[in-house]
N, C-alpha and C positions, 0 to 999 in steps of 0.2 A: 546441584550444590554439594550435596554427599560425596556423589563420587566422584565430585574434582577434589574435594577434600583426601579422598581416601587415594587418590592416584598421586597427589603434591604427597602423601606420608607415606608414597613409597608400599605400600598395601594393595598391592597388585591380584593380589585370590580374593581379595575383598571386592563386595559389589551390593551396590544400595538397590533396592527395589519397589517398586509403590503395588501394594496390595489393597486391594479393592475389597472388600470384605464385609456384608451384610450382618447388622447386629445378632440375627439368630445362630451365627454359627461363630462369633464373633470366639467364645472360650473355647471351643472347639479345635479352630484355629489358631490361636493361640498358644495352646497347649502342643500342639503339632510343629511349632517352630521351630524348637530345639532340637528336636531328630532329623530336621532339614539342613541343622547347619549355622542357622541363625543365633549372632551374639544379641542382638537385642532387634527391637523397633521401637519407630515414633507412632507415635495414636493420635489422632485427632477427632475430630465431630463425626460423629454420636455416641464415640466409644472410651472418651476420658474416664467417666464413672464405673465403666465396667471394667476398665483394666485395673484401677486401682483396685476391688474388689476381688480382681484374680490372682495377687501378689502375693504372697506368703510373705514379704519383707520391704513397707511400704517405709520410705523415708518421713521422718517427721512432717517436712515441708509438704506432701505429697496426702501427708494421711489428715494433718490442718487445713488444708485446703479441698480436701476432697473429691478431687480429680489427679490423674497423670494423665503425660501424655509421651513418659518414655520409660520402656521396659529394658533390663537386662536379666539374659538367661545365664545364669551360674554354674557353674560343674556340677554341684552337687542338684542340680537340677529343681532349686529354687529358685522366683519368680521378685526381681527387685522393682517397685514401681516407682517412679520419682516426676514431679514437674518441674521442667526446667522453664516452661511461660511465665514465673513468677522473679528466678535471675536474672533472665533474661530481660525483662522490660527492665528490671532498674539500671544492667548493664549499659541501656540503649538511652536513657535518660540525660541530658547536656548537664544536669546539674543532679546536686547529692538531694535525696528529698526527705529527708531529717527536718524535720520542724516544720516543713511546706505543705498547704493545703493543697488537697486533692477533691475533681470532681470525677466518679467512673457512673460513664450512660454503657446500663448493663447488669443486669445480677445472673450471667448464666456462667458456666463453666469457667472462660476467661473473666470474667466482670470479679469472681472468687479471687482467682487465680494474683487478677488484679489490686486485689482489697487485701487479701494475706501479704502480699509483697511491701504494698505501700506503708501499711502498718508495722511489719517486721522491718521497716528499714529507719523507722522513726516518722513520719508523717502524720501531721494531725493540723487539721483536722480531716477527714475522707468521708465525703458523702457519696449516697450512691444514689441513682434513679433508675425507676427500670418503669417500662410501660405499665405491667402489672404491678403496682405499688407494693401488695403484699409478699412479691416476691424479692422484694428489696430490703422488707422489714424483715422476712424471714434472715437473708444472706448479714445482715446488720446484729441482729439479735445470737446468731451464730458464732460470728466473727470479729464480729465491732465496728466500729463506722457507723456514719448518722442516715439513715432514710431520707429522702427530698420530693418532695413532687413537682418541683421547680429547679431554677439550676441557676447556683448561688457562684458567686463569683470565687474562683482559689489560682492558684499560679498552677495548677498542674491540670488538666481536661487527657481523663484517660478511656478513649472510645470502644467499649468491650460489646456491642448490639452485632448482630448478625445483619446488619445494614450492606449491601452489594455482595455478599458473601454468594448470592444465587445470579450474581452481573445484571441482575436493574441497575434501574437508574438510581440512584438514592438522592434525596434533598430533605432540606431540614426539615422540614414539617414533622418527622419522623422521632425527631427529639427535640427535649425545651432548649436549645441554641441555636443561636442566628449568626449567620455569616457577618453580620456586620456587630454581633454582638461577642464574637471572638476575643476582642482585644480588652476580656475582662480574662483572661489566662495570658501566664509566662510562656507556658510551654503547650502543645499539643500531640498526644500520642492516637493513634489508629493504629490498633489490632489486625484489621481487615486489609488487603493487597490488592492491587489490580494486577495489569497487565504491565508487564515490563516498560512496554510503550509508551503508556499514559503515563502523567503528569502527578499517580496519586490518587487517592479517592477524593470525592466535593469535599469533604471538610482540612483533607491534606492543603488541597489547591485551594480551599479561602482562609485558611492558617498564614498559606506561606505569600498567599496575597497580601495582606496586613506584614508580612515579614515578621511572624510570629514561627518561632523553631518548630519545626514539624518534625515527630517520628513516625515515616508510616508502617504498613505491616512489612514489608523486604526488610528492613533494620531487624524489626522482632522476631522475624522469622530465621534471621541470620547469625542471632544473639543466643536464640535457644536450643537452634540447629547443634554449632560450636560448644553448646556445653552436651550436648546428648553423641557428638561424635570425640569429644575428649570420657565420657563412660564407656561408650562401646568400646575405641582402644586403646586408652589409656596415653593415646597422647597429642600433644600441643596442637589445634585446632589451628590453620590454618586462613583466620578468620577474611583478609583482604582479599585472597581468593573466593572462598566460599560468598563473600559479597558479591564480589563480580559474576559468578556464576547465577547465580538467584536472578540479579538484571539483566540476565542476559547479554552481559559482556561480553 
C-alpha cells in the first residue's frame, strides 16, 4: 500500500519496509533508524506504548491517548510520535458522530485510541466493555466514557478486541453481541482485517447481512496509513490507490 503510494508521488529513492522487531531491542532499534536513512515508521502490536515513550515530541493527540503508532525522524534528530488510529477511524466513519452514541468492545491500545477519538469529535454517549471489567473502568476513569458489562444499544458498535487478529475462528461468544442482535447499531466498525479474499471478519459479514454499514479493518487501515504517508512526505496521499493496493487489487 505504501509503496504504491510512494511510487503514484513520484518518490522513486523512497521505499517502505516491514521490520520485524522484538520488544527487547525495540529502542534500540529505533534509535538506529535515522542513521539508516529512515524519515519515520508505523508501529503496531506490542510497541504503540513504547514508541510513544521514546518521542521527545509527542503530539497532544498521541500523549491523550497514550499510544502512537507512527514515528517521524527530524533533522535535528528529534523523535516526533503521533496516532493517526484515532483520525483515521473517524475519517472512515459514513456519518459525523457529534452527538451519536457509541459502544467500543475493547480497552487496549486501539479500544483508547478508539475512545479519545469518539469523544474529541463530540459523541456521547461512549461506553466501553472489555472482558476484564476493571480494565475498562480503569481506560473510562482516565479518559471518559461509561464502563458496561453488557452491551447497551448506540448507533455506533466500534470493535477494538484482538478477536482473529492470531486467524481463529472468532464467533460471538467472545463478546456481549449477537449476530442477530446487530440491528440495535446504525453503523458497524472492525479494527481487525482478514484476508483480502474473505468477505470480512464474522461481525463485518453479519453486519452487512442485516445491510447494517460495515467499516472493516482495510478501510482503517487505509485511513491511517494516508495520514502517516502525508507526514513522512509531506504530500497529498494518494488514497483510492493506496485502497486498491491493501485489497489486493
Amino acid at each position: 500500500m505504501q509503496n504504491t503510494a510512494l511510487a503514484a508521488a513520484g518518490l522513486t529513492e523512497w521505499r517502505y519496509q516491514l521490520l520485524p522487531v522484538p520488544p527487547p531491542v525495540f529502542a534500540e532499534v529505533v534509535h538506529g533508524l535515522p542513521g539508516a536513512g529512515f524519515r519515520g515508521a508505523n508501529v503496531t502490536i506490542p510497541h504503540k506504548r513504547a514508541a510513544l515513550e521514546l518521542a521527545e515530541r509527542p503530539t497532544e493527540r498521541a500523549r491523550a491517548i497514550g499510544a502512537a503508532n507512527t514515528l517521524l525522524f527530524e533533522p535535528d534528530g528529534s523523535i516526533v510520535a503521533d496516532n493517526t488510529d484515532a483520525p483515521g477511524m473517524i475519517a472512515s466513519l459514513p456519518c459525523d458522530p457529534a452527538g451519536r452514541s457509541a459502544l467500543i468492545l475493547g480497552a487496549g491500545g486501539t479500544g483508547r485510541a478508539a475512545l479519545w477519538a469518539l469523544l474529541d469529535a463530540g459523541a456521547l454517549p461512549v461506553y466501553v466493555w472489555n472482558r476484564t471489567a476493571s480494565r475498562a473502568q480503569e481506560l473510562c476513569a482516565e479518559l471518559g466514557g461509561i464502563p458496561v458489562s453488557d452491551a447497551p444499544a448506540a448507533d455506533l458498535l466500534i470493535q477494538c478486541t484482538s478477536s482473529e487478529l492470531d486467524g481463529s475462528d472468532w464467533t460471538f461468544k467472545h463478546v456481549p453481541v449477537t449476530a442477530d442482535g446487530l440491528d440495535r447499531y446504525e453503523c458497524v466498525v472492525d479494527f481487525v482485517y482478514t484476508d483480502p479474499a474473505q468477505a470480512g471478519t464474522a461481525l463485518v459479514q453479519a453486519a452487512r447481512a442485516l445491510s447494517i454499514p460495515a467499516i472493516d479493518g482495510f478501510e482503517l487501515l487505509v485511513a491511517q496509513g494516508a495520514l502517516a504517508f502525508e507526514q513522512f512526505t509531506g504530500r497529498p496521499a494518494p488514497v483510492e490507490l493506496m485502497r486498491d493496493a491493501a485489497r489486493g487489487r
